[in-house]
Each structure stands twice: as C-alpha cells, then as structure tokens.
C-alpha positions in Angstrom: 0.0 0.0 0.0 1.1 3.4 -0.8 1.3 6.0 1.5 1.9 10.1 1.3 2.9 12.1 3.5 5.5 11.8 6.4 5.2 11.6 10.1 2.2 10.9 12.1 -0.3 12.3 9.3 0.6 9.5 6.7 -2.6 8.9 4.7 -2.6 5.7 2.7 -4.6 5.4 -0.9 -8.1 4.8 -1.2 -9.2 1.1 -2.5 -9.4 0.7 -6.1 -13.9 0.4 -5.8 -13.6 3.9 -4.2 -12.1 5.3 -6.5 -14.6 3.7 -9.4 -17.3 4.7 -7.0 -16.0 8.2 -6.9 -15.3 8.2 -11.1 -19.0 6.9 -11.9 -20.6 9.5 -9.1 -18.5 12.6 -11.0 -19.4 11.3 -14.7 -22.8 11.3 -13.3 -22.8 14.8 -11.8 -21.1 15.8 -15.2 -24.0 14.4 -17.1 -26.5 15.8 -14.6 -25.4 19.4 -15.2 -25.2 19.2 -19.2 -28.4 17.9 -19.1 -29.7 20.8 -17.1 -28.1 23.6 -19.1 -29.9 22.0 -21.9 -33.1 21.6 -20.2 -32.7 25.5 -19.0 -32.5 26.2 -22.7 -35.2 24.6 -23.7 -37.4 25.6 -21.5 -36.7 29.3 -22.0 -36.7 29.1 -25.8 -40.3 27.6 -25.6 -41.3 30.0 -22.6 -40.0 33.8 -24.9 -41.5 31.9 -28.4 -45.1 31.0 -26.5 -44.5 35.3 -25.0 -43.9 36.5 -28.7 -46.9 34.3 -30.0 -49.6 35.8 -27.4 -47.7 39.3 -27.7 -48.3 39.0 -31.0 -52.0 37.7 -31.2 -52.9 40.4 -28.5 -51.3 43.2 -31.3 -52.9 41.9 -34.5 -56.6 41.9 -32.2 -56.2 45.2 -31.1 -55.3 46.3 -34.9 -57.9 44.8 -36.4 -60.3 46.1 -33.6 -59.8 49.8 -34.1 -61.5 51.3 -36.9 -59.9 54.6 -37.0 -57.1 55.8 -39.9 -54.5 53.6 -39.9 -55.6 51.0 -37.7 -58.5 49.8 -39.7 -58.1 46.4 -41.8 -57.3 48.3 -45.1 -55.4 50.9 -43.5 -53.5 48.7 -41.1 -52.3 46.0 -44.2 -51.3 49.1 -46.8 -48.9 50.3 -43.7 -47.9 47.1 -43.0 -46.5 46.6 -46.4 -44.9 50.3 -46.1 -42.9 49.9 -42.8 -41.4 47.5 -41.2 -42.8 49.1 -37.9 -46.4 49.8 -38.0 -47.8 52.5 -35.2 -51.3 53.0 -33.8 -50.8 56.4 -32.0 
C-alpha cells in the first residue's frame, strides 16, 4: 500500500472500488449538469417563443379592432406593407 505524506499524518490510498465509485458519481454529476443547461434552454426558448406568440396575437386583435385611420383592416395592411414598424398612436 502506498502512502503520502511523512510523520504521524501518513494517509494511505483509497481502495481501487472507491475510486470507481468516486469516477462513476462525478461522470454522473457531469452528465446531470449538461443535461440541465440544456433543459434550461429549452425551457426558456419555448417560454419567450409561446410570450412573442400571445404578444403577437394580442397586437394583430387590437389592430384589427380599431376602426380609425391607420388601424382599420385596409389601412393597417397598406402600412404594414410600407414599414417595417407599423404605429397605432
């Protein structure tokens, strides 16, 4: 058995199924925390794509509500096709 260290505080090396035990427990942790990262990003893509979706719904209701100028249906698709950014105000 090796040992390291000198004097009273001589620590010998753990047995050989420790150390598996303690390589299969880190790969695991390893895998554990890719895994989340990727579960993190997922979930957030889904979350900020379903946010634009209703953001958007919400908009193209309250466009095609209004009946005034440019907000009517006519109105609101000519300016649509004139500017990339279309304003109610």
């Amino acid at each position: 058995m090796t040992t390291y260290g000198t004097g009273t505080a001589a620590f010998s090396a753990p047995s050989k199924w420790v150390r598996i035990l303690l390589g299969l427990v880190l790969i695991l942790a390893g895998i554990f925390v890719l895994g989340d990262v990727v579960l993190a990003t997922l979930i957030s893509t889904i979350f900020i794509g379903a946010t634009a979706i209703v953001a958007g719904g919400f908009e193209s209701s309250t466009r095609f509500g209004r009946r005034d100028g440019v907000a009517s249906c006519g109105g609101w698709c000519w300016a649509l096709s004139m500017s990339p950014r279309v304003s109610c105000s």
